[in-house]
C-alpha positions in Angstrom: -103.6 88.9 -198.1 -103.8 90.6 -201.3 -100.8 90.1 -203.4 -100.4 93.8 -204.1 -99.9 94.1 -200.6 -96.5 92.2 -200.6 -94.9 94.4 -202.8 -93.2 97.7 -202.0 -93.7 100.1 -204.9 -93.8 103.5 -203.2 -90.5 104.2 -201.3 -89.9 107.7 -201.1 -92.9 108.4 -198.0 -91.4 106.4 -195.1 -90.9 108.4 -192.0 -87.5 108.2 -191.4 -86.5 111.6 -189.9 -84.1 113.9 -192.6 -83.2 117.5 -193.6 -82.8 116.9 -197.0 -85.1 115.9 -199.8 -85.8 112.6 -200.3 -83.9 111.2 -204.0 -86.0 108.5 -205.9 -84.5 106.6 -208.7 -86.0 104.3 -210.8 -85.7 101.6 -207.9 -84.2 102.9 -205.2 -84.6 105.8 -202.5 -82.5 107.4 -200.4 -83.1 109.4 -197.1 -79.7 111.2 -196.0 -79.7 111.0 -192.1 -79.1 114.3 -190.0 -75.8 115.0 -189.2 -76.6 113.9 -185.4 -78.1 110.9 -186.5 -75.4 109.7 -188.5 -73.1 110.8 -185.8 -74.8 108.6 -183.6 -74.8 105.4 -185.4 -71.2 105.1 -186.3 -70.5 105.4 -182.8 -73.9 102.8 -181.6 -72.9 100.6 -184.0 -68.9 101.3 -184.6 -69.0 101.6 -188.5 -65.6 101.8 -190.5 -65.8 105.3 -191.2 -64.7 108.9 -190.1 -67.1 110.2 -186.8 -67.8 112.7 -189.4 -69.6 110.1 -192.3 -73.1 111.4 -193.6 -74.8 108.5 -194.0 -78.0 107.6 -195.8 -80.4 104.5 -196.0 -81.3 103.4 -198.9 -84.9 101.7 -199.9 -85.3 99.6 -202.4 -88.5 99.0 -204.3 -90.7 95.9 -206.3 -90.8 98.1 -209.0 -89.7 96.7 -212.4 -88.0 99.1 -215.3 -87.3 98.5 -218.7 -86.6 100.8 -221.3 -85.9 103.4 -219.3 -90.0 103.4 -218.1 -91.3 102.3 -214.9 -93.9 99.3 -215.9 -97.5 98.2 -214.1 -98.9 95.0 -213.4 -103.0 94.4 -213.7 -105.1 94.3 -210.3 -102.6 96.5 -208.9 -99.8 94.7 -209.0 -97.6 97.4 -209.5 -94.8 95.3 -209.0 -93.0 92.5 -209.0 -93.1 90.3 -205.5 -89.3 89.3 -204.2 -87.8 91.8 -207.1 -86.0 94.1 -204.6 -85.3 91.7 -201.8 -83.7 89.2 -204.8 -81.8 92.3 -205.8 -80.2 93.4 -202.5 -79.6 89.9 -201.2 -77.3 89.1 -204.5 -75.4 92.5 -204.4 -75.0 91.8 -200.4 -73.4 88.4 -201.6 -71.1 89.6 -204.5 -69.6 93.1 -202.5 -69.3 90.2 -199.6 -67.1 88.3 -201.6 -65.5 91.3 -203.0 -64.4 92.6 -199.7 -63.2 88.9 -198.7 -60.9 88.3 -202.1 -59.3 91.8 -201.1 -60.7 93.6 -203.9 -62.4 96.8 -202.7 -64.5 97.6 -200.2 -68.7 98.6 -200.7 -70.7 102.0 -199.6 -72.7 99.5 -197.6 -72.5 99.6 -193.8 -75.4 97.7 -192.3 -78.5 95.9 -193.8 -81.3 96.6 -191.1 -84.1 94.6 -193.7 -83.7 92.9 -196.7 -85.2 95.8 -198.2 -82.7 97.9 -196.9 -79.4 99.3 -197.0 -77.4 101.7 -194.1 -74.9 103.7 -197.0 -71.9 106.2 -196.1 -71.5 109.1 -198.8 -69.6 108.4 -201.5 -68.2 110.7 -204.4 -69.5 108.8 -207.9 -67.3 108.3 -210.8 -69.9 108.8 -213.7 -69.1 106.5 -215.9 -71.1 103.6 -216.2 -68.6 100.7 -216.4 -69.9 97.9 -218.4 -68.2 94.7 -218.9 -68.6 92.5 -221.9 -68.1 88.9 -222.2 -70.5 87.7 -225.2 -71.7 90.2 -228.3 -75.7 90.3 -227.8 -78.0 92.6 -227.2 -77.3 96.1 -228.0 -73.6 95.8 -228.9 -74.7 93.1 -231.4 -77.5 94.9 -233.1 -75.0 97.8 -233.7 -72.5 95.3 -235.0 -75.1 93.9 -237.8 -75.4 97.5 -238.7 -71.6 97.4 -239.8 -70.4 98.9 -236.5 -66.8 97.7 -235.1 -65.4 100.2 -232.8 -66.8 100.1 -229.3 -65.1 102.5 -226.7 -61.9 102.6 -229.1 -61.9 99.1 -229.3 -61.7 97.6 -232.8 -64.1 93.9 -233.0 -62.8 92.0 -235.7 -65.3 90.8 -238.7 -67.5 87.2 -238.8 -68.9 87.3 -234.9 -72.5 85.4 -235.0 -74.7 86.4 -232.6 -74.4 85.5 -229.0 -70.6 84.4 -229.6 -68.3 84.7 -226.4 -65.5 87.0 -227.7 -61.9 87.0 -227.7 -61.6 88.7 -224.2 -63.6 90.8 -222.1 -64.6 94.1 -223.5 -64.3 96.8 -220.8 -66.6 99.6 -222.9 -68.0 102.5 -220.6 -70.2 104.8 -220.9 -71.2 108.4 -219.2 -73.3 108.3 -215.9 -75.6 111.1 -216.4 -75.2 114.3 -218.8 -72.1 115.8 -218.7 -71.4 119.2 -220.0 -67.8 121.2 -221.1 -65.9 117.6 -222.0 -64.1 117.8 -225.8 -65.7 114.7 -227.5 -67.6 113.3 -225.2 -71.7 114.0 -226.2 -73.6 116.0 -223.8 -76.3 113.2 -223.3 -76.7 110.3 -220.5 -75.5 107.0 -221.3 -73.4 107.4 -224.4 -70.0 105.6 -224.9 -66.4 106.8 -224.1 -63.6 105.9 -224.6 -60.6 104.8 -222.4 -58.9 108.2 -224.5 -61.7 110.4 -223.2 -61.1 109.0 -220.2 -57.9 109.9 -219.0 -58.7 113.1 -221.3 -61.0 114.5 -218.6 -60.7 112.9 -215.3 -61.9 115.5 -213.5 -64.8 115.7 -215.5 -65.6 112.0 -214.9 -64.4 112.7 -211.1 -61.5 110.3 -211.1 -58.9 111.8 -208.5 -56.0 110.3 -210.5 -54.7 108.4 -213.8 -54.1 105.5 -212.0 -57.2 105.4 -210.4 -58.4 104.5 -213.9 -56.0 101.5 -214.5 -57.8 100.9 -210.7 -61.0 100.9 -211.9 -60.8 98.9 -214.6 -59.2 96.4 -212.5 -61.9 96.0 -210.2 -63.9 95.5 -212.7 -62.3 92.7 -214.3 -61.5 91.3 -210.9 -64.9 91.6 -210.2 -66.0 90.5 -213.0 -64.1 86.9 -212.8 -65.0 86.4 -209.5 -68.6 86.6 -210.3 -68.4 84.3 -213.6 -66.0 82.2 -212.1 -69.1 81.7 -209.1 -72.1 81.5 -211.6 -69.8 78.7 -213.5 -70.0 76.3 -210.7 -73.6 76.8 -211.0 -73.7 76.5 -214.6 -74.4 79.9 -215.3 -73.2 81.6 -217.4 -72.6 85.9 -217.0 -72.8 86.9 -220.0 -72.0 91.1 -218.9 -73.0 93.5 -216.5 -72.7 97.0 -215.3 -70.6 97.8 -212.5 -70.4 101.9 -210.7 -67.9 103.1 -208.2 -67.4 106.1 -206.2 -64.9 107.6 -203.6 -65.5 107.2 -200.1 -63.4 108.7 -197.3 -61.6 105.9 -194.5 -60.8 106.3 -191.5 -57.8 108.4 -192.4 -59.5 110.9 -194.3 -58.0 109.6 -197.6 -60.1 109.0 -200.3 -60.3 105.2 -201.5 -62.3 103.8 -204.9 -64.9 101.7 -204.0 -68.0 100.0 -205.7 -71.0 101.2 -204.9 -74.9 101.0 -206.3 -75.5 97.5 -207.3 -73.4 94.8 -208.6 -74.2 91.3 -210.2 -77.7 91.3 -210.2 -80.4 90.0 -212.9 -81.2 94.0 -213.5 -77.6 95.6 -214.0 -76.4 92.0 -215.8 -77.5 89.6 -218.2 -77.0 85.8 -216.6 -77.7 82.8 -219.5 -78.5 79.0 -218.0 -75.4 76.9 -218.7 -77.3 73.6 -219.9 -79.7 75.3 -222.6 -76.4 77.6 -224.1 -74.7 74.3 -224.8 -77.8 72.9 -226.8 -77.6 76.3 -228.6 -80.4 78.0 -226.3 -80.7 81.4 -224.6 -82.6 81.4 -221.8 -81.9 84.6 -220.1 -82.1 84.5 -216.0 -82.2 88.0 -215.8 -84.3 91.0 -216.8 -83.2 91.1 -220.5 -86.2 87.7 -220.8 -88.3 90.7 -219.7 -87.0 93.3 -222.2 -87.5 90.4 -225.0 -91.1 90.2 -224.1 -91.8 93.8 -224.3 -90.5 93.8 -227.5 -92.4 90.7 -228.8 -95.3 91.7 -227.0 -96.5 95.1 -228.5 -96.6 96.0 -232.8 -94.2 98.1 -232.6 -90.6 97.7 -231.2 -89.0 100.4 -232.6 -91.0 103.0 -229.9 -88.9 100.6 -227.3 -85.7 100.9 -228.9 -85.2 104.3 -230.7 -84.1 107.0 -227.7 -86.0 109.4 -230.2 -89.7 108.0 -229.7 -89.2 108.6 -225.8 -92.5 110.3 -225.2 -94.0 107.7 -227.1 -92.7 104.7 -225.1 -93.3 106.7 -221.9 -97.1 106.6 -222.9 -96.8 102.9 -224.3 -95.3 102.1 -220.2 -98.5 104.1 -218.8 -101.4 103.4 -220.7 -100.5 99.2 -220.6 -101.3 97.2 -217.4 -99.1 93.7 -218.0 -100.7 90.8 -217.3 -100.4 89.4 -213.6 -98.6 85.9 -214.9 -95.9 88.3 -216.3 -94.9 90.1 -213.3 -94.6 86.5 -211.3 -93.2 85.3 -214.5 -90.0 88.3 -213.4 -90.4 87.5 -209.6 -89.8 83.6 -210.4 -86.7 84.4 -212.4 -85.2 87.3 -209.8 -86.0 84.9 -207.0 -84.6 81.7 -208.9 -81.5 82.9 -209.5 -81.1 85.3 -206.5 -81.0 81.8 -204.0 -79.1 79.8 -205.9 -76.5 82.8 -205.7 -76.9 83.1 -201.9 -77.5 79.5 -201.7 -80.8 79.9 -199.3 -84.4 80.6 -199.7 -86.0 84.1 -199.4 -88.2 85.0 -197.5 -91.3 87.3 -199.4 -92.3 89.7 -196.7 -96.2 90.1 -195.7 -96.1 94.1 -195.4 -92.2 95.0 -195.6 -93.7 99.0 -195.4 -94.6 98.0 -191.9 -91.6 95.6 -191.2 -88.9 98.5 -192.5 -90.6 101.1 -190.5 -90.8 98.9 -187.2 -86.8 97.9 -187.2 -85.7 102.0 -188.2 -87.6 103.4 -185.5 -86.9 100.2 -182.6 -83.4 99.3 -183.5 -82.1 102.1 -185.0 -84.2 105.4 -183.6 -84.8 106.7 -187.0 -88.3 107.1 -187.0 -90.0 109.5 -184.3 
């Protein structure tokens, strides 16, 4: 079988019966069932949720983004084999544990195919919340530009590159464009702070004030338990970005929950133990990737400057990446994803096929 075959890089044309238009992210899509069908399955398969849920599956793809662009392998490889099976199987694993350590509950419900995700509706907070335990990557090249305040918080002078820092860094930013907020930029992905925050909840679609001190302890929670885990493996996690969103229980109350993904090698940056004690970085996540990009073509600027967009969108479609590359990413999402999990994956032979075959037989979602 070809090896473009066992990738899933189109994910928005499956079947699965809906009213509404299908949403396609950079990864994932998402089908919202009919108000009938999602009626159906809570009671089928007894979910934790009011009759009244709308619930939505979610597809994840192979596809592989950096940079904001969506990037191509030669011979149609189009993307990278294991990618999103590696991703779900680790965020299935960390909102597992989550939910075990009494933290907070998931917007997952049921996982009919590695590939794939049963969701309930949930109300997003948008704020990206990003956790910080080393100074690297973006937050360090702004720090060698004489930058010190990140999110209100102050970094003290001398920090070297790749240093852990004094404590963990909680330093959000906004989820999308948000209009109408005093202070706060109207642009996606820009930093907050705390201030802002609590300045405009309702703008950043918290419910309460102390839903932000909630927040923020999930994340740290969160946070620990997933360094604490990687540590036993010598790993180290280095930061990562965690999302949440209100979902209703079975009350009718609204209750903060995580949602999207969570500890995986493309919302996180994971470092091997062993080669970080010899003074190494080996990265076991998708920032090796980003390095190569950047090391790769003449001119990294076009990758880094959020003013050269167009230019970096026609760098990301006019360069096919060489085959070795793209297994070079599916080695490292795979590698790490089972030793998380602690079990081997599975690649599968046609999941198109496989995904359409257990929606329509076990679950009556495909006519």
């Amino acid at each position: 079988m070809n090896l473009a075959d066992k990738v899933l890089v189109v994910n928005d044309n499956l079947p699965i019966r809906t009213e509404k238009p299908v949403h396609s992210g950079k990864v994932r899509s998402v089908y919202w069932l009919t108000d009938s069908d999602s009626a159906r399955l809570i009671s089928e398969k007894g979910y934790d949720v009011p009759a009244d849920t709308p619930l939505a599956i979610m597809v994840i793809s192979d596809r592989i983004s950096a940079f904001d662009c969506i990037w191509r392998g030669e011979d149609g490889l189009n993307g990278v084999p294991g990618k999103g099976m590696a991703l779900n199987a680790i965020s299935n694993h960390w909102f597992t544990l989550f939910k075990e350590k009494g933290l907070a509950d998931s917007h997952i419900l049921d996982i009919p195919h590695p590939l794939v995700w049963i969701v309930q509706k949930a109300r997003p907070v948008m704020i990206e919340a990003i956790a910080r335990q080393y100074i690297t990557g973006s937050m360090w090249r702004s720090y060698t530009q004489g930058e010190r305040n990140f999110c209100g918080i102050t970094l003290p002078e001398g920090l070297n590159k790749d240093q852990k820092l004094p404590e963990l860094l909680i330093t959000p930013s906004t989820k999308g464009i948000l209009t109408g907020l005093e202070g706060v930029p109207e642009a996606d992905d820009v930093n907050v702070s705390r201030a802002d925050i609590l300045r405009h909840l309702k703008g950043f679609h918290f419910n309460h004030e102390q839903d932000v001190d909630l927040y923020e302890k999930l994340l740290t929670e969160g946070f620990d338990v997933i360094s604490e885990a990687l540590a036993k493996q010598n790993e180290i996690f280095v930061d990562t970005k965690f999302e949440f969103g209100y979902v209703k229980d079975t009350q009718g109350n609204d209750k903060l929950i995580y949602m999207d993904e969570v500890g995986t090698p493309d919302s996180s940056r994971i470092w091997e133990g062993n080669a970080f004690s010899q003074g190494k970085v080996i990265e076991q996540s998708k920032e090796g990737f980003r390095q190569w990009l950047l090391n790769h073509f003449p001119e990294p600027d076009i990758l880094l400057n959020k003013n050269r967009m167009p230019e970096r969108l026609a760098l990301a479609a006019d360069n096919l990446l060489p085959q070795e590359i793209m297994m070079m990413i599916s080695d490292t999402y795979i590698g790490i994803a089972e030793k998380i999990i602690g079990k081997r994956l599975s690649i599968s032979l046609n999941p198109k096929q496989e995904i359409i075959d257990v929606l329509r037989d076990e679950y009556r979602l495909i006519d």
